[in-house]
RODODO-70596 format. One record per residue (C-alpha): residue number from 1; chain; x, y, z. Coordinates in pm, 1 decimal. Each point is the difference from the previous one (the first is absolute). Layout:
BEGIN
<rec tise="NUM" tikol="A" px="X" py="Y" pz="Z"/>
...
This chain:
BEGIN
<rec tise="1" tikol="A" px="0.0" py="0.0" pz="0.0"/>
<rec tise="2" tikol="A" px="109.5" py="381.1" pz="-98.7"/>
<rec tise="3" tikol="A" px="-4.6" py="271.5" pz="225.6"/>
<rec tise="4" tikol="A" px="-67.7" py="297.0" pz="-255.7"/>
<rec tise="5" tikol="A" px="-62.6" py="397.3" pz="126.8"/>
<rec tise="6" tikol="A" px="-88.5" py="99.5" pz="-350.4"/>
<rec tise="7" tikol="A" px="-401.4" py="97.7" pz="-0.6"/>
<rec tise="8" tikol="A" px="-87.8" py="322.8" pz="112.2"/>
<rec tise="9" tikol="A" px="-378.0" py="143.8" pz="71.2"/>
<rec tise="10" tikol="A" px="-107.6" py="297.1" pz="74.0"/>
<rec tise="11" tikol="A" px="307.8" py="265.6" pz="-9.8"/>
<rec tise="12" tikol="A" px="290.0" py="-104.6" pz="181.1"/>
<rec tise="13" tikol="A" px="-116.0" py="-269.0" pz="211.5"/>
<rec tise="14" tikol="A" px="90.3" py="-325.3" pz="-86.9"/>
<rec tise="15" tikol="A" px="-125.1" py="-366.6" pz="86.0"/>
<rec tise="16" tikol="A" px="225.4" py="-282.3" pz="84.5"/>
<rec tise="17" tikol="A" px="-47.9" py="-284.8" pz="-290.9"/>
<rec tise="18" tikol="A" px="131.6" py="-371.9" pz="-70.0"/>
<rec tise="19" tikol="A" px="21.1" py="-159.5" pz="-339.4"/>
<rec tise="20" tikol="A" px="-49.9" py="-393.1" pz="55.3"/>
<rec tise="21" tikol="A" px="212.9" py="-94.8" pz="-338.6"/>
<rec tise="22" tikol="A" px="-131.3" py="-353.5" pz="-29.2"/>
<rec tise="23" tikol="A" px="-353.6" py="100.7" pz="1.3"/>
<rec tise="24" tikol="A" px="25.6" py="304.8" pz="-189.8"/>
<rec tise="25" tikol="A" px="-197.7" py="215.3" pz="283.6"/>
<rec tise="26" tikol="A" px="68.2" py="289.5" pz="180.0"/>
<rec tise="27" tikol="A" px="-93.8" py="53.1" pz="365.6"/>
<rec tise="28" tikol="A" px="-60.0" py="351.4" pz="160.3"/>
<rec tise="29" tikol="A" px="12.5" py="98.0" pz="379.4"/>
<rec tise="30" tikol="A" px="-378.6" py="19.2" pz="121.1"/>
<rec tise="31" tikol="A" px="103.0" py="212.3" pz="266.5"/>
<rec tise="32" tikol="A" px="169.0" py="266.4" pz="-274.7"/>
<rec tise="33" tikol="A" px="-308.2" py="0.8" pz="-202.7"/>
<rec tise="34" tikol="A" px="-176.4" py="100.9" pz="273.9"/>
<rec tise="35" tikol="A" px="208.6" py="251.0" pz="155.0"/>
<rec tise="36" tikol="A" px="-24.1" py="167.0" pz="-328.7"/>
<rec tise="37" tikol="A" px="-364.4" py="-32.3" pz="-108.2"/>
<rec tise="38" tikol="A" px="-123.0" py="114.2" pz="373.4"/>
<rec tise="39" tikol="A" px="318.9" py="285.2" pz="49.7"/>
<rec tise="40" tikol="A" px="93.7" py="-160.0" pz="319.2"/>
<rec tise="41" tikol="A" px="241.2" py="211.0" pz="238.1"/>
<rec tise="42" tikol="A" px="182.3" py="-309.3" pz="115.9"/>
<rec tise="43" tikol="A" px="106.5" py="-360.4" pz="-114.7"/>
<rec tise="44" tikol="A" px="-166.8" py="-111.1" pz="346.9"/>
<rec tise="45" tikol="A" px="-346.4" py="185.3" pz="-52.3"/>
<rec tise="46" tikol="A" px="-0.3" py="-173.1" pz="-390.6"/>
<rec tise="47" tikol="A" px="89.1" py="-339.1" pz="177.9"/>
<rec tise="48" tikol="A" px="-301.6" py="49.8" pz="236.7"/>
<rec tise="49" tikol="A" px="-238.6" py="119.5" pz="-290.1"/>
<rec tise="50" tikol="A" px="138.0" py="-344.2" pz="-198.7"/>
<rec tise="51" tikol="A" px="-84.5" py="-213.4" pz="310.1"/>
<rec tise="52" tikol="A" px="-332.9" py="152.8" pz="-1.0"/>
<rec tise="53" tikol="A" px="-98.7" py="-22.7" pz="-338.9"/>
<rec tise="54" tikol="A" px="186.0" py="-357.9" pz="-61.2"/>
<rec tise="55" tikol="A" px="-274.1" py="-133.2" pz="304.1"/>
<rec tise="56" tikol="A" px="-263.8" py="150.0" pz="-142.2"/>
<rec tise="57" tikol="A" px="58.2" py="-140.3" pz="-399.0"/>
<rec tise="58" tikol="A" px="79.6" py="-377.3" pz="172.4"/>
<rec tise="59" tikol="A" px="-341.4" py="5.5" pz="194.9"/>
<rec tise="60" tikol="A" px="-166.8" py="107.1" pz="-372.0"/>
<rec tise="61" tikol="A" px="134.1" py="-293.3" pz="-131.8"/>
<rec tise="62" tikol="A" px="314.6" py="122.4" pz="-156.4"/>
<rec tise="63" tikol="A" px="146.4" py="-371.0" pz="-12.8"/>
<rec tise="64" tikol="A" px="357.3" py="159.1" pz="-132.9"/>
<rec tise="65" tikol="A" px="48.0" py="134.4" pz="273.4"/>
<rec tise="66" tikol="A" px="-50.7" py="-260.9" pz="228.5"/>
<rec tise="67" tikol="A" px="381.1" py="-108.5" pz="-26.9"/>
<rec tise="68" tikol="A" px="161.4" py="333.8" pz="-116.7"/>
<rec tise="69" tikol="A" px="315.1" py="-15.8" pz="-130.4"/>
<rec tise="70" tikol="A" px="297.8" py="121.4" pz="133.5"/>
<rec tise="71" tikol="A" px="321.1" py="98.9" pz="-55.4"/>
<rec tise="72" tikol="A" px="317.1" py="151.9" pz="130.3"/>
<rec tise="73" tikol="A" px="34.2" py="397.0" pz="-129.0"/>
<rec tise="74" tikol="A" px="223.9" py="243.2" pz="151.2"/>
<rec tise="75" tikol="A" px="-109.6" py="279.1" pz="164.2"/>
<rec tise="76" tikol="A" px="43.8" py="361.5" pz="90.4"/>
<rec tise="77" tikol="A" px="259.6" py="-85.9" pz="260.0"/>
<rec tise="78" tikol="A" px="216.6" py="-234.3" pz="-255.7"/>
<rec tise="79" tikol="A" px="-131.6" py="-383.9" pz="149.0"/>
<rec tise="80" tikol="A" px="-207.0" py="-216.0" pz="-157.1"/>
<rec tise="81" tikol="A" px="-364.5" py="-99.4" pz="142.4"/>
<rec tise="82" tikol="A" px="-283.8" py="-240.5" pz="-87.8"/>
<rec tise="83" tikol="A" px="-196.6" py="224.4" pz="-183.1"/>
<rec tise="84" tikol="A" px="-367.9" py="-114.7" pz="-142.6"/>
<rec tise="85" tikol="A" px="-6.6" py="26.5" pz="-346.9"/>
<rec tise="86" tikol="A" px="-232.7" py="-67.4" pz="-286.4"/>
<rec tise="87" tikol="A" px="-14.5" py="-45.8" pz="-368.2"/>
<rec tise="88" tikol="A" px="-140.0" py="210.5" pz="-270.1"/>
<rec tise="89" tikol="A" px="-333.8" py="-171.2" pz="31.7"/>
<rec tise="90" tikol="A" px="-64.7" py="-15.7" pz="366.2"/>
<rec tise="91" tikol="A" px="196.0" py="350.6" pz="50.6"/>
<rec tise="92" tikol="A" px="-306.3" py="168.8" pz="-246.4"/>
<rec tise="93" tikol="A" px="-264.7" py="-183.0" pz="155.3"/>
<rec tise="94" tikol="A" px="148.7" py="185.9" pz="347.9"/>
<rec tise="95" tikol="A" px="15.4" py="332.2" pz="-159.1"/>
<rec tise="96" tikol="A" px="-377.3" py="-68.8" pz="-81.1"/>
<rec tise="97" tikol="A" px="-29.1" py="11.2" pz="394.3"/>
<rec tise="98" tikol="A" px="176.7" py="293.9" pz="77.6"/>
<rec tise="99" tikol="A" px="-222.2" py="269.7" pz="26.5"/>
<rec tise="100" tikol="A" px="193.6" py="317.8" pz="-141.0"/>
<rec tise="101" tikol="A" px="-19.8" py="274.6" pz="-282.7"/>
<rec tise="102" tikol="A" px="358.1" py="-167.4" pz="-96.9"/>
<rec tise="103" tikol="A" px="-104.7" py="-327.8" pz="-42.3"/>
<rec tise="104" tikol="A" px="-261.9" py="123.7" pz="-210.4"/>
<rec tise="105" tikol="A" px="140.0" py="-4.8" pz="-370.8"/>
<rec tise="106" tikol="A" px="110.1" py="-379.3" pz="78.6"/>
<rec tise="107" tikol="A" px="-382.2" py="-71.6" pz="78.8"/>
<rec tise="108" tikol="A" px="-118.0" py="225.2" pz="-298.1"/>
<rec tise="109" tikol="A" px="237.3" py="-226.4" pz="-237.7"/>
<rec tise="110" tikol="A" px="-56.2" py="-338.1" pz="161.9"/>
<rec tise="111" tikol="A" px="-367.3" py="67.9" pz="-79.9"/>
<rec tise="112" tikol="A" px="57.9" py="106.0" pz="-359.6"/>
<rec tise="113" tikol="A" px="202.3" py="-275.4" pz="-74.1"/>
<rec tise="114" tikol="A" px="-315.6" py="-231.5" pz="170.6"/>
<rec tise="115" tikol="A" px="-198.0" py="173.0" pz="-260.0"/>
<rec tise="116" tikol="A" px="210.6" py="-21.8" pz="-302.7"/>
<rec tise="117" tikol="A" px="52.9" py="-396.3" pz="78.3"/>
<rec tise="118" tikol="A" px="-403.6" py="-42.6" pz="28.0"/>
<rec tise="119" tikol="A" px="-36.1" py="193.2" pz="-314.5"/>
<rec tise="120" tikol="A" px="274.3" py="-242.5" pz="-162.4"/>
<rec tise="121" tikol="A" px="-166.2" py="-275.9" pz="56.6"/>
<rec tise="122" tikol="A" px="-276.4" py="99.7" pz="-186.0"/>
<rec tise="123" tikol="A" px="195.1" py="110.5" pz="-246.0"/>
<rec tise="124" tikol="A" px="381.7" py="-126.5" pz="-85.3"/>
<rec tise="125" tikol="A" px="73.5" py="260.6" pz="-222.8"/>
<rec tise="126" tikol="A" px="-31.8" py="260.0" pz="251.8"/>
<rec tise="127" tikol="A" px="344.0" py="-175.2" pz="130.0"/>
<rec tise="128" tikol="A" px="186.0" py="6.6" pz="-331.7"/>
<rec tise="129" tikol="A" px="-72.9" py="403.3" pz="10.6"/>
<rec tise="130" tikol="A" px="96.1" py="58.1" pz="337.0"/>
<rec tise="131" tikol="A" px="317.6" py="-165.7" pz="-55.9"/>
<rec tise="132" tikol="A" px="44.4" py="220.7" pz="-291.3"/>
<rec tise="133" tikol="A" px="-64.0" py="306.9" pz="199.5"/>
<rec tise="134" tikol="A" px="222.8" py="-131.8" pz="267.5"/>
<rec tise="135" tikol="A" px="318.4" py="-54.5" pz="-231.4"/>
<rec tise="136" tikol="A" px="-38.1" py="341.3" pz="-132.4"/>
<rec tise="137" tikol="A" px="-21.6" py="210.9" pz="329.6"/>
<rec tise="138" tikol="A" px="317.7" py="-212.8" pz="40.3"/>
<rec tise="139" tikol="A" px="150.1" py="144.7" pz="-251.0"/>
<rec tise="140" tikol="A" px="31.7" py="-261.2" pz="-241.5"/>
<rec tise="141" tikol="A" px="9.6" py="49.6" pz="-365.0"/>
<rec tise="142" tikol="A" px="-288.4" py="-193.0" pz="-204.9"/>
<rec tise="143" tikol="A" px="234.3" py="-162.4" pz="-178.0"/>
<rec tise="144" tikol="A" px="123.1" py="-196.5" pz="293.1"/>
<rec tise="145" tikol="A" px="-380.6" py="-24.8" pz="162.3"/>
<rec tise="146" tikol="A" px="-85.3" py="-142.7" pz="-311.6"/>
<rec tise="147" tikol="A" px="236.3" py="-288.4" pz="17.0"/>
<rec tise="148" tikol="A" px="-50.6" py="-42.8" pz="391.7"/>
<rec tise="149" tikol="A" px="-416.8" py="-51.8" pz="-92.1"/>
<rec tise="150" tikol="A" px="154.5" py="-254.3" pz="-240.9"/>
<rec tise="151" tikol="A" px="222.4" py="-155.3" pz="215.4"/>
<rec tise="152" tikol="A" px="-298.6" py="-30.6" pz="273.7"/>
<rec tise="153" tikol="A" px="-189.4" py="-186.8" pz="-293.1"/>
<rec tise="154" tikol="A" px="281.6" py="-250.4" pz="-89.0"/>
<rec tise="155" tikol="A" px="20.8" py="-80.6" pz="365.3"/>
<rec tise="156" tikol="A" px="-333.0" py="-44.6" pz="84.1"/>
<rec tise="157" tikol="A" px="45.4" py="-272.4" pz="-357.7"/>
<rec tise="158" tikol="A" px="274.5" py="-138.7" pz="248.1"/>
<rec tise="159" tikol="A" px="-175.9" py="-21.1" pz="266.8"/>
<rec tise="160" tikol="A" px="-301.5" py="-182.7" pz="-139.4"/>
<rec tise="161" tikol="A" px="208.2" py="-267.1" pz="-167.9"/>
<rec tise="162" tikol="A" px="148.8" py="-48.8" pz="298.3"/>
<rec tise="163" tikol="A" px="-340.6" py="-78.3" pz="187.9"/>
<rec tise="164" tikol="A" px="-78.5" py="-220.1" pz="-277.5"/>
<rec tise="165" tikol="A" px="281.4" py="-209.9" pz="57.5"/>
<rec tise="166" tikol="A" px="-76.2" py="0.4" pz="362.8"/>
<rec tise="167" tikol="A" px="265.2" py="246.5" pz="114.4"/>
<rec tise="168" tikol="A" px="-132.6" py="133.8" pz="350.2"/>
<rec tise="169" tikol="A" px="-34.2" py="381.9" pz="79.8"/>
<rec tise="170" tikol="A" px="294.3" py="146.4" pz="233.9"/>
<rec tise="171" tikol="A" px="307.6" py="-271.8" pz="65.4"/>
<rec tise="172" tikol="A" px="19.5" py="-123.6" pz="-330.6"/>
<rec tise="173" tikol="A" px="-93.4" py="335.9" pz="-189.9"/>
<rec tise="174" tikol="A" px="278.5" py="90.8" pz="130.5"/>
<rec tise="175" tikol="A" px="255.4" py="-238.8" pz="-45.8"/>
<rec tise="176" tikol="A" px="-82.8" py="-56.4" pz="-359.1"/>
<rec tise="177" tikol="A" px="25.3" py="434.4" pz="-16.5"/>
<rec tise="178" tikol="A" px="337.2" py="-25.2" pz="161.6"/>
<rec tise="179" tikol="A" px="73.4" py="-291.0" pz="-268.3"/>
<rec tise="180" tikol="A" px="-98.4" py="260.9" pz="-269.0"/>
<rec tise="181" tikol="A" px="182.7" py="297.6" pz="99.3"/>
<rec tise="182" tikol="A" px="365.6" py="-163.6" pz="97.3"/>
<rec tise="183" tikol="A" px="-10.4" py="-209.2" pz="-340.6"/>
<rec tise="184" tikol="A" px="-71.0" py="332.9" pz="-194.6"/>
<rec tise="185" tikol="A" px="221.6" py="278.1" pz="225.6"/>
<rec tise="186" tikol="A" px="223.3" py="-233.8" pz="229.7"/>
<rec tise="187" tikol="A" px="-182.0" py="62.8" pz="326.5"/>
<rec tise="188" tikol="A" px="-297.8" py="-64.2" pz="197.8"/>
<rec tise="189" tikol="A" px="-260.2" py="234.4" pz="70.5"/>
<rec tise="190" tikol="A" px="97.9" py="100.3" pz="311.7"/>
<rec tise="191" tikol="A" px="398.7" py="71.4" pz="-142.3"/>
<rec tise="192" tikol="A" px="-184.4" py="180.4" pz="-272.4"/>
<rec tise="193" tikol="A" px="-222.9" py="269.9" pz="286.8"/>
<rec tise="194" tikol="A" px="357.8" py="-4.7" pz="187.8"/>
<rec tise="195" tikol="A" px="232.0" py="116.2" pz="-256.0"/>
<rec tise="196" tikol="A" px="-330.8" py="274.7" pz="-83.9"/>
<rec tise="197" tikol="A" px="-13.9" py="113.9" pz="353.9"/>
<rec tise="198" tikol="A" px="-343.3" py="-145.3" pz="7.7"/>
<rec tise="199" tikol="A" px="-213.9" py="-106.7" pz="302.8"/>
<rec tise="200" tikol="A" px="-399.6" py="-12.8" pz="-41.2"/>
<rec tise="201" tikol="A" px="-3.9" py="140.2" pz="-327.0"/>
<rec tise="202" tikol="A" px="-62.0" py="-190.6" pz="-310.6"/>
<rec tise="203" tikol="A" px="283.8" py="-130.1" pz="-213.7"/>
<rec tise="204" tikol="A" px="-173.4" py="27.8" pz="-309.1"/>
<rec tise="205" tikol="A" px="-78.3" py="386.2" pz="71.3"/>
<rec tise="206" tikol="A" px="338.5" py="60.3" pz="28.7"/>
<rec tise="207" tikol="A" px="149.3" py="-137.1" pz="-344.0"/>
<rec tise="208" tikol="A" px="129.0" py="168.9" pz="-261.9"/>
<rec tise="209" tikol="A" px="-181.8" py="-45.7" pz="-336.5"/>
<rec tise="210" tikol="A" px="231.0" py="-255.0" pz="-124.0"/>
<rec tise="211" tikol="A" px="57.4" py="-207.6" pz="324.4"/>
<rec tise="212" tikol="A" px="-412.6" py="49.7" pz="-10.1"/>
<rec tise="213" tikol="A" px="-41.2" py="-181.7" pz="-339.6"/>
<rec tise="214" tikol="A" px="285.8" py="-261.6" pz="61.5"/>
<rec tise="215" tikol="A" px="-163.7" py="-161.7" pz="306.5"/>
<rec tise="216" tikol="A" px="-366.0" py="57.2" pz="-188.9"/>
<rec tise="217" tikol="A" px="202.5" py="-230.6" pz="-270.1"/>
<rec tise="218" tikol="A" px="95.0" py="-211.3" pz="266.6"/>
<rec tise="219" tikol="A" px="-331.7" py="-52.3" pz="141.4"/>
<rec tise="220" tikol="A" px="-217.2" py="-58.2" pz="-325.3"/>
<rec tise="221" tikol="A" px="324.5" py="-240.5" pz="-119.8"/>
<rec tise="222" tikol="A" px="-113.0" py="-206.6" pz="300.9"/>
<rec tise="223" tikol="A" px="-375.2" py="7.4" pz="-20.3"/>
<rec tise="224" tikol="A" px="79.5" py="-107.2" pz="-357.4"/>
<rec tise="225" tikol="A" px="200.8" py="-303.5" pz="67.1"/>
<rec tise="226" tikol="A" px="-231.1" py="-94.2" pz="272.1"/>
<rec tise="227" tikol="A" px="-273.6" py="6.0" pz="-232.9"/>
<rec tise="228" tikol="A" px="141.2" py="-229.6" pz="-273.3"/>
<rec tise="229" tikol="A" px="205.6" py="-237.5" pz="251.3"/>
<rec tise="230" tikol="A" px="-254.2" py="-45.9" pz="287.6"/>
<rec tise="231" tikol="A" px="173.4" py="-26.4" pz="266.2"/>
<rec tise="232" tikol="A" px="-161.2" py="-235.3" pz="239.0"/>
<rec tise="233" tikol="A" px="234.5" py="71.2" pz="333.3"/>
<rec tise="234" tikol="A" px="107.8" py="306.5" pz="171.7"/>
<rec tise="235" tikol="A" px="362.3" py="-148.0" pz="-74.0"/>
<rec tise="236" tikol="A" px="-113.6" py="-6.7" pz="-343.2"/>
<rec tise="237" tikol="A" px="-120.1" py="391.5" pz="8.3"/>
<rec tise="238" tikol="A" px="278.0" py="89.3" pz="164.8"/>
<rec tise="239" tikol="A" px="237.7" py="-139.8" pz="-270.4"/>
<rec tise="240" tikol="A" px="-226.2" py="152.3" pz="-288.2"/>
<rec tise="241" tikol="A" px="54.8" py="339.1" pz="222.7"/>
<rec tise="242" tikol="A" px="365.3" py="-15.1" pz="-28.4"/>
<rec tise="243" tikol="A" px="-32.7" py="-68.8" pz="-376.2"/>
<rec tise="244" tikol="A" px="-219.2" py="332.7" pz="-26.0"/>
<rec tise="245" tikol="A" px="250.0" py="172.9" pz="182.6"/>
<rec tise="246" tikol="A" px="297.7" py="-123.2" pz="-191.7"/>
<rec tise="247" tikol="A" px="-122.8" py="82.2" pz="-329.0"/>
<rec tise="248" tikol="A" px="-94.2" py="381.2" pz="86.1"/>
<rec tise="249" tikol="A" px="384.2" py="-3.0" pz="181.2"/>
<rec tise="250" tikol="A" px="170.6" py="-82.5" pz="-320.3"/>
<rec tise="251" tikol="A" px="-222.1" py="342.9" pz="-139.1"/>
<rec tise="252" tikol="A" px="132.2" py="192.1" pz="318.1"/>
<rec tise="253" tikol="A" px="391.4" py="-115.1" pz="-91.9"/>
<rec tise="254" tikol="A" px="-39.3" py="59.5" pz="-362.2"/>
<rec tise="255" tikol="A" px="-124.7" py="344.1" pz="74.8"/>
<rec tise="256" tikol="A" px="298.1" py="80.4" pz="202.5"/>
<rec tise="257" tikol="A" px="245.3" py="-144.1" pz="-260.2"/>
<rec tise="258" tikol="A" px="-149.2" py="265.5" pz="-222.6"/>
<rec tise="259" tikol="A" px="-49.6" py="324.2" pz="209.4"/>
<rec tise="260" tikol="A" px="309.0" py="-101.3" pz="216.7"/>
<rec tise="261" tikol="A" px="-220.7" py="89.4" pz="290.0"/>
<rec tise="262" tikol="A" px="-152.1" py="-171.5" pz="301.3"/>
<rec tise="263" tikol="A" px="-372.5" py="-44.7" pz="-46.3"/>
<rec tise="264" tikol="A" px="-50.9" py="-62.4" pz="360.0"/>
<rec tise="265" tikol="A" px="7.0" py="335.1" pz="206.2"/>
<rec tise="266" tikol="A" px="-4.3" py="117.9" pz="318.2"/>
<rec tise="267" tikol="A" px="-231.2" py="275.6" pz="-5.1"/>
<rec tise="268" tikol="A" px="-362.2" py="-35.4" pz="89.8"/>
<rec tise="269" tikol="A" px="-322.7" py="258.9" pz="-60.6"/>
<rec tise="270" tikol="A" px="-143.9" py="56.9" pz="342.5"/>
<rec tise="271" tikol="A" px="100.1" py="110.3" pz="335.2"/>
<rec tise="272" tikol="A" px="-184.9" py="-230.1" pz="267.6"/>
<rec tise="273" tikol="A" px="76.5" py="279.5" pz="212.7"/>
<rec tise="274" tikol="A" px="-325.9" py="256.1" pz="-151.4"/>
<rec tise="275" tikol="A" px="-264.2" py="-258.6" pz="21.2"/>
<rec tise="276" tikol="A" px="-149.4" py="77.4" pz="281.4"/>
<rec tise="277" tikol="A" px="74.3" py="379.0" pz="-25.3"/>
<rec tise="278" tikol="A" px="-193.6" py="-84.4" pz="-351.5"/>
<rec tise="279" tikol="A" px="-322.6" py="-173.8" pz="169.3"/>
<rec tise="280" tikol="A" px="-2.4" py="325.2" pz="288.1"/>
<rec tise="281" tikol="A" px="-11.0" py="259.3" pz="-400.5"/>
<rec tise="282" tikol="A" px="-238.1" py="-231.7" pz="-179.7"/>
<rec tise="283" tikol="A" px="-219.3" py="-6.6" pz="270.5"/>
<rec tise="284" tikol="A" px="11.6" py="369.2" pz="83.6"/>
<rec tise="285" tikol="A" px="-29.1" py="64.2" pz="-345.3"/>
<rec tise="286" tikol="A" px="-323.2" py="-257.7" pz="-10.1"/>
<rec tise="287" tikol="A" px="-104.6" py="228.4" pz="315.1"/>
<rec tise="288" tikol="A" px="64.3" py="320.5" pz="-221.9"/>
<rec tise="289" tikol="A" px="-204.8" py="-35.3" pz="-253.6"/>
<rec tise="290" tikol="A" px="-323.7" py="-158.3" pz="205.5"/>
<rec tise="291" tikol="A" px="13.7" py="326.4" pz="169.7"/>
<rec tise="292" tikol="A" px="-42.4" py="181.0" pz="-314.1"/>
<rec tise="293" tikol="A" px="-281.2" py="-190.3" pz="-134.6"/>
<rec tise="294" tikol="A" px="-193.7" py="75.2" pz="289.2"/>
């Protein structure tokens, strides 16, 4: 587990954070959170308000918290204590309990985003156009969100073959991924986020246009091969994922026989660091313009 002191709220003050590398999550101090959202004058009077508000959410039925996790974070005084801490879910579904006007543009966006997933379901293509909007407020050109919608298609084509060969969701997704991405760029997905800097954030989102297209070549070689060899074993899908990989490998060392240049880079598109300074704007924004319709 990683101790990080990277993600700032609200000004200058900052809340204590660990990055659990094996599960991809990140954990944030509860106790920070609220200190922050409630402007408590001391890190005793925000440890009371937490020991308040953490009885009251268990007796509602807030199972999460029924074993809270903890772990060791240092504090003002340089030594580490056992410090509750909770992931992005359950720390949201806490600011939903925290009565003040800061917590307020978290509540206004969790219930947008409730919205827009209701309205989704009713209709899918609401999704493809949010994701559109997304990528562009991003800053992405539509040249590259073009061939990121594509590369969501020709994985989802992936992804169904592999359910029709009887490839189970999570574990094995992932191995046969991991098989994928080290036959076509020499590393595993999680070498590939570390050599981008990456954490939570989606590898895909943060590939150039060419390392974009090689693992979409990767990915639709595979569903390909699965398609006309059937494989009948996950040993069997695995191998067919190497062979997918291979082939769009030999396009990635071709390509840098010809430019003389690396294809794989180190730079990535987005700074995990503004998201949740994004989701306080978006939702103030959201708040904005309601006003002015009234």
């Amino acid at each position: 587990m990683d101790n990080e002191n990277k993600i700032q709220l609200f000004e200058d003050k900052r809340i204590r954070t660990a990055w659990d590398e094996e599960a991809e999550e990140w954990y944030f101090s509860i106790v920070d959170v609220v200190s922050v959202l409630t402007d408590q004058p001391t890190p005793r009077s925000a440890s009371t308000y937490w020991a308040v508000l953490k009885k009251r959410l268990i007796e509602e039925g807030f199972q999460l918290l029924t074993n809270c996790k903890q772990l060791k974070l240092k504090a003002a005084d340089g030594k580490r204590y056992k410090t509750d801490v909770a992931n992005t879910e359950e720390l949201l579904r806490i600011i939903q309990s925290i009565p003040s006007p800061k917590a307020e543009p978290f509540k206004l966006w969790l219930a947008q985003v409730g919205s827009e997933r209701i309205e989704e379901t009713i209709d899918p293509e609401l999704t493809i156009d949010r994701a559109l909007a997304t990528y562009l407020k991003k800053g992405y050109t539509r040249e590259w969100i073009n061939q990121r919608l594509q590369a969501i298609q020709v994985r989802k084509e992936l992804t169904d073959e592999w359910d029709n060969r009887g490839v189970k969701q999570g574990m094995e997704y992932a191995i046969l991924t991991d098989e994928i991405t080290r036959a076509w760029s020499g590393m595993t997905t999680h070498q590939y986020k570390r050599l981008k800097g990456l954490k939570k954030e989606n590898l895909r989102d943060n590939m150039s246009t060419l390392e974009l297209v090689l693992n979409m070549l990767a990915e639709a070689t595979t569903a390909e091969i699965s398609k006309t060899t059937e494989p009948q074993t996950f040993d069997e899908s695995r191998q067919v994922a190497r062979r997918g990989g291979r082939i769009a490998g030999n396009a990635r060392r071709e390509i840098e026989m010809d430019t003389g240049r690396p294809v794989i880079t180190e730079r990535n598109a987005i700074d995990f660091s503004r998201v949740l300074g994004g989701v306080i704007e978006d939702a103030n924004d959201n708040k904005d313009d309601g006003q002015k319709h009234d």
